[in-house]
C-alpha positions, -999 to +999 in steps of 0.1 A: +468+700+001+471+664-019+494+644+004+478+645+036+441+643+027+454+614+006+470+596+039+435+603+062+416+587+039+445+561+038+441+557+077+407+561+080+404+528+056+433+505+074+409+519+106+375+511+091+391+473+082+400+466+115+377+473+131+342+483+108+321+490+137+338+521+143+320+548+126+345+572+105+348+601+083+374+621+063+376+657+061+355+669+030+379+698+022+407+712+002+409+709-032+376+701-057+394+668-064+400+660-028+362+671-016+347+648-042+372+620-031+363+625+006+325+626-003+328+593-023+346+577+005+324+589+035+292+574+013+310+542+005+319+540+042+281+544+055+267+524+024+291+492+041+283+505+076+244+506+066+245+468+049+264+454+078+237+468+101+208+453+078+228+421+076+232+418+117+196+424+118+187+394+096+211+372+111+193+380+148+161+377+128+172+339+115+193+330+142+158+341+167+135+322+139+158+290+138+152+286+174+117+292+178+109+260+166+111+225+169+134+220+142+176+216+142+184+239+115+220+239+102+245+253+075+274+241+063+300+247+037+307+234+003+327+207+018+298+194+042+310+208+074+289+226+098+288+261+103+262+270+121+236+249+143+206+263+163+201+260+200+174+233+192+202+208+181+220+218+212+195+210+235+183+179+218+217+166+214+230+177+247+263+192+235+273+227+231+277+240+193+312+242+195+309+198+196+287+197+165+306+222+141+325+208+110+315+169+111+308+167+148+274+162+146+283+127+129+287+112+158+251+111+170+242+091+132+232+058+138+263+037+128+238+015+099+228+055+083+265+066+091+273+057+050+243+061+032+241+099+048+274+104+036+269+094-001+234+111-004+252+147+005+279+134-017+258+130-048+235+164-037+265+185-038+274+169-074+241+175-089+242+209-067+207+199-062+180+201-037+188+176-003+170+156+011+175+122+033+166+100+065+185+092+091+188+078+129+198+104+157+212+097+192+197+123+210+205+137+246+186+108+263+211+080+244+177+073+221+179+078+186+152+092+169+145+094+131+149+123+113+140+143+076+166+160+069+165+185+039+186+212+026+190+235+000+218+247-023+236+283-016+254+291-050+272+318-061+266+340-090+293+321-107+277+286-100+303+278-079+283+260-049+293+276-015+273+252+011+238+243+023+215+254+045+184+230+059+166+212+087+159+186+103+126+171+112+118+145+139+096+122+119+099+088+143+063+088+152+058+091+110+086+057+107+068+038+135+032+041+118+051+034+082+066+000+096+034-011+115+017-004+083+042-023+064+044-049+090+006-055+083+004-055+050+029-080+050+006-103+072-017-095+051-001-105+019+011-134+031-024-142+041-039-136+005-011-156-010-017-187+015-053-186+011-069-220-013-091-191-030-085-170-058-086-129-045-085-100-070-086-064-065-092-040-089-092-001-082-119+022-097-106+019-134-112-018-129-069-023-131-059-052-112-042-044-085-040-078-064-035-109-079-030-141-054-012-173-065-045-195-062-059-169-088-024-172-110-035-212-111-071-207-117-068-186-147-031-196-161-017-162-160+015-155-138+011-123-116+031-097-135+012-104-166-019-091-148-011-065-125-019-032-135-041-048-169-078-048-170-098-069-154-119-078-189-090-104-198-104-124-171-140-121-182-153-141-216-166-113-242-197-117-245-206-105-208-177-075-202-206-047-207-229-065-186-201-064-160-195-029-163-229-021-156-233-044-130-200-027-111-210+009-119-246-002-102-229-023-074-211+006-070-238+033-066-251+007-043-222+008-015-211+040-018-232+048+016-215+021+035-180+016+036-186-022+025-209-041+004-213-077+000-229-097-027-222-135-040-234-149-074-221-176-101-204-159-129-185-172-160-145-166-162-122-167-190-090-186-185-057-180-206-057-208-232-094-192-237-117-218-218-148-204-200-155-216-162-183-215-138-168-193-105-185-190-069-179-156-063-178-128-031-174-095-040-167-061-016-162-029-025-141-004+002-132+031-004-096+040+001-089+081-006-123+086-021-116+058-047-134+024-049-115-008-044-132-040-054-121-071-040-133-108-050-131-138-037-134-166-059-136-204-065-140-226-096-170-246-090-166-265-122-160-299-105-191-289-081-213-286-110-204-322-128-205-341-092-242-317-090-253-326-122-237-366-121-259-369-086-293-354-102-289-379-133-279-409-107-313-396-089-328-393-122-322-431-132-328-444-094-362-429-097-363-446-131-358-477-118-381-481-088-411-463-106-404-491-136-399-520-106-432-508-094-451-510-121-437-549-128-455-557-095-485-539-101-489-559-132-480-591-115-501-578-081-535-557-096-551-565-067-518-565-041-500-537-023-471-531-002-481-528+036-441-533+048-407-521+044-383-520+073-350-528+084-332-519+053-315-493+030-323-480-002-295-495-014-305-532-003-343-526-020-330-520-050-296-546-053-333-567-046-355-551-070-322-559-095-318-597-082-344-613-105-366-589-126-374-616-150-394-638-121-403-612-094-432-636-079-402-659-067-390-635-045-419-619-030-424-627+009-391-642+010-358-629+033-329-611+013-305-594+036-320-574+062-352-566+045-388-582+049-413-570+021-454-588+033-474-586+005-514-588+007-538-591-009-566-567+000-596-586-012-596-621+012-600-653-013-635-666-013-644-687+017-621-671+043-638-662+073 
């Protein structure tokens, strides 16, 4: 009544392990003992049978959701290898599964990513931390396409880590935009650095954000000592609120257009603390909602001397002739000048210069190209 209940349950185990798909049962009866023996192994029998089931079921679930997508998915074990890839890898690799199980799937990395790959699943597995790289692809057309590949940790209760499980996303189209992007920018940086004006950006907290070298000479700072500072170290104290203002307003102003132009004559602060006159262009463009101000600049200090040294040269030319003038008027009351021709400015008055002290000597007489006829208005007495 012990023994061979005993050696049915024995069999019905070795049966169960070799093959668990098969469903059995042991008798439930003999002895108390026995029957509760029985019992608790027929339950722990369709317990197993019932979480296999549930299991196959998810697998078919994952196994029909991995390859409903666009996506390779994958698995592998704590040692990197594949386990598993969806019918998505096969078809865009072109190779059965079998091919790209354990480190198969290498082969199609781009030999320049081959390395890097390796030591970014390397140092994931050490940190038993989320995955996640790019790399280049050979797909089944011999093209290689770029690809995000991410992946999460399996870990057992223990913390022993047992493998990932991730996907891959084709993200070329993302690359190509990325290095056109970067391609322009670097045109365009290399524009702004080679341009004989000074060009600042500033975002909307008024950081600097762009600093060219022609700026780096007109104000004396070098560019990492401004990037990122604000823009009032460029602007003498006295008129930083006014500039506030007048941004917030300009502001306000372009915020219906995507860009707004102005130019004025504004004051700026250089390093060793000098103040200068600047010519200066400012736009606004909004990037993501934010402002972006951009200004082109120039120092028009030498302008301004050669300006003002030309309006005091004027100044003392017009002195001059109104002061020559006169001197012939008080020599002449009665005389005028009725020509001028075949001369410059600049031969009038090396003449007007040439003998103030006795101007009556050189009236009606040749001096380089110029003839100056003076009469007299009122004909002397006697003259018909």
């Amino acid at each position: 009544q012990v023994t061979e209940p005993l050696a049915n349950m024995e069999k019905a185990s070795r049966s169960f392990m070799h093959d668990d798909t098969q469903s059995v049962r042991v008798d439930e009866s003999g002895a108390q003992e026995i029957v509760q023996l029985a019992r608790s192994f027929n339950t722990m029998i369709a317990n197993t049978q019932q979480a296999q089931i549930l299991l196959q079921t998810s697998e078919a679930y994952f196994r029909s959701l991995a390859n409903a997508g666009r996506m390779l998915v994958w698995a592998c074990d704590e040692d990197g290898h594949f386990t598993y890839v969806n019918e998505v890898w096969c078809r865009f690799s072109g190779k059965p599964a079998q091919a790209l199980l354990g480190n198969g799937w290498m082969a199609d990395i781009q030999p320049d990513d081959l390395n890097p790959t390796r030591r970014s699943y390397a140092q994931a597995c050490e940190l038993k931390g989320p995955l996640s790289l790019e790399f280049r692809l050979r797909g089944a057309d011999g093209a290689y396409r770029w690809q995000l590949c991410e992946g999460s940790p399996r870990v057992s209760d223990e913390g022993r880590l047992l493998g990932y499980i991730g996907h891959c996303l084709d993200i070329t189209d993302r690359k190509q935009d990325q290095m056109a992007l970067l391609d322009s920018e670097r045109r365009l940086s290399g524009t702004i650095e080679a341009a004989m004006d000074a060009i600042i950006t500033v975002n909307a907290q008024h950081r600097i954000t762009v600093f060219n070298a022609a700026a780096a000479q007109m104000f004396g700072y070098r560019r990492e000592e401004v990037l990122g500072q604000s823009l009032d170290m460029l602007i003498p104290g006295r008129l930083r609120s006014g500039h506030v203002r007048h941004m917030a307003h300009f502001a306000d102003a372009g915020g219906a257009s995507r860009e707004k132009n102005t130019q004025a004559v504004v004051s700026g602060l250089r390093r060793d603390g000098q103040e200068f006159p600047i010519e200066s262009s400012i736009s606004m463009l909004t990037l993501n909602g934010e402002p972006q101000f951009t200004a082109i600049m120039r120092d028009i200090t030498e302008r301004l001397r050669a300006q003002a040294e030309i309006s005091q040269l004027n100044a003392t030319l017009e002195d001059r002739v109104a002061r020559r003038t006169e001197a012939l008027q008080a020599l002449f009351p009665n005389a005028r000048i009725v020509e001028f021709y075949g001369a410059s400015e600049t031969s009038f008055m090396a003449w007007m210069d040439a003998d103030a002290a006795a101007p009556a000597q050189a009236v009606g007489k040749p001096f380089s190209n110029v003839d100056i006829a003076i009469r007299d208005p009122q004909p002397p007495l006697g003259v018909g």
